[in-house]
PDB file as gemmi writes it, atoms N, CA and C in Angstrom:
CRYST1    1.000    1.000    1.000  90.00  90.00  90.00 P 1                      
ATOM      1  N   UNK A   1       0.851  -1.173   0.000  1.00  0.00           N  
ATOM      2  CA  UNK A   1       0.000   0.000   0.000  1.00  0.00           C  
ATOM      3  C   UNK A   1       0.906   1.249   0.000  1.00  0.00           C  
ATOM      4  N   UNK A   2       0.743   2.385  -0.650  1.00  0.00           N  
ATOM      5  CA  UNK A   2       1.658   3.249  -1.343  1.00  0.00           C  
ATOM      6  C   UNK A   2       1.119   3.968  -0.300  1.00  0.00           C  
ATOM      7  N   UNK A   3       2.469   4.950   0.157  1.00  0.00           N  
ATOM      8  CA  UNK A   3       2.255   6.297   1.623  1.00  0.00           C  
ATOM      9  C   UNK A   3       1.448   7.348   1.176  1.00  0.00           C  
ATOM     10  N   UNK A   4       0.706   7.843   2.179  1.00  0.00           N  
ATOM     11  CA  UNK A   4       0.099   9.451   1.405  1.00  0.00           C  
ATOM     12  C   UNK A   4       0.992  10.339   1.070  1.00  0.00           C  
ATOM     13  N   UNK A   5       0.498  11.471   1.399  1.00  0.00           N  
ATOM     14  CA  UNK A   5       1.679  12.577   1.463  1.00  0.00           C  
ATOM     15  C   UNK A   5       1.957  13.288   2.591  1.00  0.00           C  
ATOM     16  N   UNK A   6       1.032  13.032   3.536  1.00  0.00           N  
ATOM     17  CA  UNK A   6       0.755  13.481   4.784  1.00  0.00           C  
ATOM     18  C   UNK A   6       2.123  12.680   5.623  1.00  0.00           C  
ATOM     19  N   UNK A   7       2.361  11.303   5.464  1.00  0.00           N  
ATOM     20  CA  UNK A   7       2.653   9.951   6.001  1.00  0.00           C  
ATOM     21  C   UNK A   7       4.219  10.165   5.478  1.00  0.00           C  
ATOM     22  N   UNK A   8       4.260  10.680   4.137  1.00  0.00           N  
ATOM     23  CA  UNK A   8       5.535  10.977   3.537  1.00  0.00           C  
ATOM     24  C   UNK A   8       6.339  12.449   3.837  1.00  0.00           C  
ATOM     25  N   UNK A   9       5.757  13.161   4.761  1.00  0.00           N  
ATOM     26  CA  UNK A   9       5.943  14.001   5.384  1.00  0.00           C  
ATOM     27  C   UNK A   9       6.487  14.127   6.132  1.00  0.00           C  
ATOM     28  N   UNK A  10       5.643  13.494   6.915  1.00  0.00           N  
ATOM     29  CA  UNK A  10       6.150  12.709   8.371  1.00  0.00           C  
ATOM     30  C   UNK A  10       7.515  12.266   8.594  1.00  0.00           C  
ATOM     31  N   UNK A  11       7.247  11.725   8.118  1.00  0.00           N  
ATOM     32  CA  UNK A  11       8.721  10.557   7.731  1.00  0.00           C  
ATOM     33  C   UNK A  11      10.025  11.422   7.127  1.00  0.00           C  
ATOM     34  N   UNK A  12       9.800  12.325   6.044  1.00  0.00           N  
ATOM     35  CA  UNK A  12      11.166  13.196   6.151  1.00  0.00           C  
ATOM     36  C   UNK A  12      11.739  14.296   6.572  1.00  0.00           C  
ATOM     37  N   UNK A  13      10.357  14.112   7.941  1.00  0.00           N  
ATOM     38  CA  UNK A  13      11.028  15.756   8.683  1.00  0.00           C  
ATOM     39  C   UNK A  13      11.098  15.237  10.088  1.00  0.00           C  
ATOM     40  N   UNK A  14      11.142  13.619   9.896  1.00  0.00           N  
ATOM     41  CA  UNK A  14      11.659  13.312  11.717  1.00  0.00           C  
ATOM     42  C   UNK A  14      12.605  13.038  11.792  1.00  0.00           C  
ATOM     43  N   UNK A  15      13.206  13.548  13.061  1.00  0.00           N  
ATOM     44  CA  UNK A  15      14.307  13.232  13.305  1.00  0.00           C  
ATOM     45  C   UNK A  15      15.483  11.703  12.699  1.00  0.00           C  
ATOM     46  N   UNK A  16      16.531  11.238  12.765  1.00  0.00           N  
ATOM     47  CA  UNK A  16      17.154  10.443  12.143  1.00  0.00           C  
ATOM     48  C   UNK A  16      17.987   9.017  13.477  1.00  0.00           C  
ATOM     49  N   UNK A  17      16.599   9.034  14.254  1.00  0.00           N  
ATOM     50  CA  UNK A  17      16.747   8.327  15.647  1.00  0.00           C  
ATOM     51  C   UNK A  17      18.329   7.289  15.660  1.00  0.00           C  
ATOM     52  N   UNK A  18      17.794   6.411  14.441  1.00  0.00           N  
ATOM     53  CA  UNK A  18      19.106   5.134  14.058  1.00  0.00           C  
ATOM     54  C   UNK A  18      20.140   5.900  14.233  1.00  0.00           C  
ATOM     55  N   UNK A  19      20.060   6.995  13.316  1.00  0.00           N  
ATOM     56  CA  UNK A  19      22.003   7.468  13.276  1.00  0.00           C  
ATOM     57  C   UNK A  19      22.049   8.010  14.404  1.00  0.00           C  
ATOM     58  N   UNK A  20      21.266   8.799  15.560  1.00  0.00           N  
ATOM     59  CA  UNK A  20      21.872   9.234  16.557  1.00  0.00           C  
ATOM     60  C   UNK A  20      22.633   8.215  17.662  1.00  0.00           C  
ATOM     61  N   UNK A  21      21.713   6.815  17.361  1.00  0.00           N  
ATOM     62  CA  UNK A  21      21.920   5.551  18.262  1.00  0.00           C  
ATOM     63  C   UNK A  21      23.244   5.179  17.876  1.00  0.00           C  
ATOM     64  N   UNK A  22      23.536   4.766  16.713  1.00  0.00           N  
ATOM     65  CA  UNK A  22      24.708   4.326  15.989  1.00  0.00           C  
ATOM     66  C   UNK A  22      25.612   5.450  16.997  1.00  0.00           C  
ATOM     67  N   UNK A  23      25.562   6.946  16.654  1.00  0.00           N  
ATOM     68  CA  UNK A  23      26.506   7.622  17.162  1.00  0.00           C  
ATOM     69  C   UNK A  23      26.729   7.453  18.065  1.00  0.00           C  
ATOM     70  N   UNK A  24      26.053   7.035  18.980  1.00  0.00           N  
ATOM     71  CA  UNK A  24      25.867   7.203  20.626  1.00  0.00           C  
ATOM     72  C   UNK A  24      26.674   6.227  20.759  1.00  0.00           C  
ATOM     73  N   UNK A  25      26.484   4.565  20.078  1.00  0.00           N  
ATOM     74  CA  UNK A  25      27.228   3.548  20.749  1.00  0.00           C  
ATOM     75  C   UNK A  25      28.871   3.966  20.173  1.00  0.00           C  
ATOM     76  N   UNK A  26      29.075   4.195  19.076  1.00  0.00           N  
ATOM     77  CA  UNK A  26      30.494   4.718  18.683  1.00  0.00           C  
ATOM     78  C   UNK A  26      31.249   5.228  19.879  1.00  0.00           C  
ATOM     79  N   UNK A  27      30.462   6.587  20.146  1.00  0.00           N  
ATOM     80  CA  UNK A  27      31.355   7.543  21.028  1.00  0.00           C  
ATOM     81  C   UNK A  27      31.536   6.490  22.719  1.00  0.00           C  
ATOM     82  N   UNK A  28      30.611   5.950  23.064  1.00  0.00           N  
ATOM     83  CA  UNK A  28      30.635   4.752  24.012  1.00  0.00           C  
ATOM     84  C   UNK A  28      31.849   3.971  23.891  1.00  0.00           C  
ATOM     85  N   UNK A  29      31.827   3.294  22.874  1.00  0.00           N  
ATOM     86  CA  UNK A  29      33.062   2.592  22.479  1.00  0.00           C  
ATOM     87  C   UNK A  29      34.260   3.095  22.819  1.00  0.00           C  
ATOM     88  N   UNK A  30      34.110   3.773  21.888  1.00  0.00           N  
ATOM     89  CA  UNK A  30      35.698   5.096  21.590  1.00  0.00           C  
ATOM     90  C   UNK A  30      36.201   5.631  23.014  1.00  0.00           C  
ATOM     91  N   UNK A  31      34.830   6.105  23.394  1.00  0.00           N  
ATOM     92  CA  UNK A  31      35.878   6.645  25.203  1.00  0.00           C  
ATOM     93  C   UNK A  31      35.856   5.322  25.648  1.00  0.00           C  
ATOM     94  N   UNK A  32      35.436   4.173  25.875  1.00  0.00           N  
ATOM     95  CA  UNK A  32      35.964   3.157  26.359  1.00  0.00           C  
ATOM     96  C   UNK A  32      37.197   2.960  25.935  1.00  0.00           C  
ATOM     97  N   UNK A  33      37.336   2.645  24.904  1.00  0.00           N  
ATOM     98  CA  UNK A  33      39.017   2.073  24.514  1.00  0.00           C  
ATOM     99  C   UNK A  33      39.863   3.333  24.790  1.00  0.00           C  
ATOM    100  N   UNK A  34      38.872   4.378  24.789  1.00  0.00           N  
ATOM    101  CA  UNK A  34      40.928   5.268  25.081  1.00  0.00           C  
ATOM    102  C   UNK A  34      40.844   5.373  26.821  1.00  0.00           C  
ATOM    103  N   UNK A  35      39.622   5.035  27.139  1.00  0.00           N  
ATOM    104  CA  UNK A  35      40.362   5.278  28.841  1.00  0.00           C  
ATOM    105  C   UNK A  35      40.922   3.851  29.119  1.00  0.00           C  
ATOM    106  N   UNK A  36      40.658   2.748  28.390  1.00  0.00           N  
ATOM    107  CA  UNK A  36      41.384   1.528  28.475  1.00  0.00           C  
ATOM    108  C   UNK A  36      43.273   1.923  28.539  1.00  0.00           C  
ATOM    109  N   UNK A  37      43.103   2.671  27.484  1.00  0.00           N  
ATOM    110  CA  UNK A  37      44.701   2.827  27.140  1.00  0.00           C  
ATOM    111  C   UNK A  37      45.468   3.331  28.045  1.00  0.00           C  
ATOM    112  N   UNK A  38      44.520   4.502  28.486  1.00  0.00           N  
ATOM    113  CA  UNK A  38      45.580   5.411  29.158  1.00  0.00           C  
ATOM    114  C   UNK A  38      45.733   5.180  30.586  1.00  0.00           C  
ATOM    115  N   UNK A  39      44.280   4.375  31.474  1.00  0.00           N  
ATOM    116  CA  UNK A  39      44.953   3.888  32.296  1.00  0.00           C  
ATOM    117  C   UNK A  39      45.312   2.244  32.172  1.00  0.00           C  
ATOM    118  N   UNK A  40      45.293   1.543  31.377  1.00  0.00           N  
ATOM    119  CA  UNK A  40      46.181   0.295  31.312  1.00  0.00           C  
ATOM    120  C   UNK A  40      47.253   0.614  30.792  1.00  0.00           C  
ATOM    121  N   UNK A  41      47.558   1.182  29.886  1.00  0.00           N  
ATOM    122  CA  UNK A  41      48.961   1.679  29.423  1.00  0.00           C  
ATOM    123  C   UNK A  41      49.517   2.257  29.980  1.00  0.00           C  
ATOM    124  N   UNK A  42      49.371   3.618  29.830  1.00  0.00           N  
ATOM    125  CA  UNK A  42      50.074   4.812  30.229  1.00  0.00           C  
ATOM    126  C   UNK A  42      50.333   5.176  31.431  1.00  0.00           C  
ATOM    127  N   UNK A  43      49.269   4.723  32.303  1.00  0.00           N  
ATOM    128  CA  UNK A  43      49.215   5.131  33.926  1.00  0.00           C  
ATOM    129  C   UNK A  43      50.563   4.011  34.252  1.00  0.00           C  
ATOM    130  N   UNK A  44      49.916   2.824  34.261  1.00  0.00           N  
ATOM    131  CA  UNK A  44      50.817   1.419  34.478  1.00  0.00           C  
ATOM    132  C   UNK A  44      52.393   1.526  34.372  1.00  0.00           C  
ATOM    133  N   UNK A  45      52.700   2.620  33.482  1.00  0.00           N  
ATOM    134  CA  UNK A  45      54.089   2.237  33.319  1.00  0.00           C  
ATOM    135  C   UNK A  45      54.545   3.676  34.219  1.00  0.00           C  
ATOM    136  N   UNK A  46      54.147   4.052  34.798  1.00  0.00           N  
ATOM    137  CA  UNK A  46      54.128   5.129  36.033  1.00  0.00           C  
ATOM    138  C   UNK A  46      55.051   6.186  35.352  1.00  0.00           C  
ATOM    139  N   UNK A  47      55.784   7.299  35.822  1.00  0.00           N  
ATOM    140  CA  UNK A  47      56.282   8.430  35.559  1.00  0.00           C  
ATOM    141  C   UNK A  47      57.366   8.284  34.883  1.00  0.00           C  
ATOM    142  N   UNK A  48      57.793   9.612  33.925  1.00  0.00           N  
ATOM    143  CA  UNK A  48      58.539   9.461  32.734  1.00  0.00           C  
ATOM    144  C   UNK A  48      59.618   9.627  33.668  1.00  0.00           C  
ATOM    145  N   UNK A  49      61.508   8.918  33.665  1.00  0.00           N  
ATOM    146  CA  UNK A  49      61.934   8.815  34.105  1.00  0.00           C  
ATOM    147  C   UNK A  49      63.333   9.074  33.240  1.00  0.00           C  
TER     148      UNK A  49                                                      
END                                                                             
């Protein structure tokens, strides 16, 4: 069944929910692995000497 125009409206002036989610888990990720680094890495090997 083919959209109105009302329905097709709708639809390209709402917001873009998926890509904000996608973004959201990215940036989640991303600061996960760099605070992984810096304190498993960087902290760990204690002061520059």
């Amino acid at each position: 069944m083919p959209l109105s125009e009302e329905e097709k409206e709708k639809i390209l002036n709402s917001p873009p929910k998926g890509t904000w989610f996608i973004l959201f888990i990215y940036g989640v990720i991303s600061t996960a692995a760099w605070l992984a680094l810096y304190f498993g890495r960087f902290l760990a090997h204690g002061p520059i000497q």
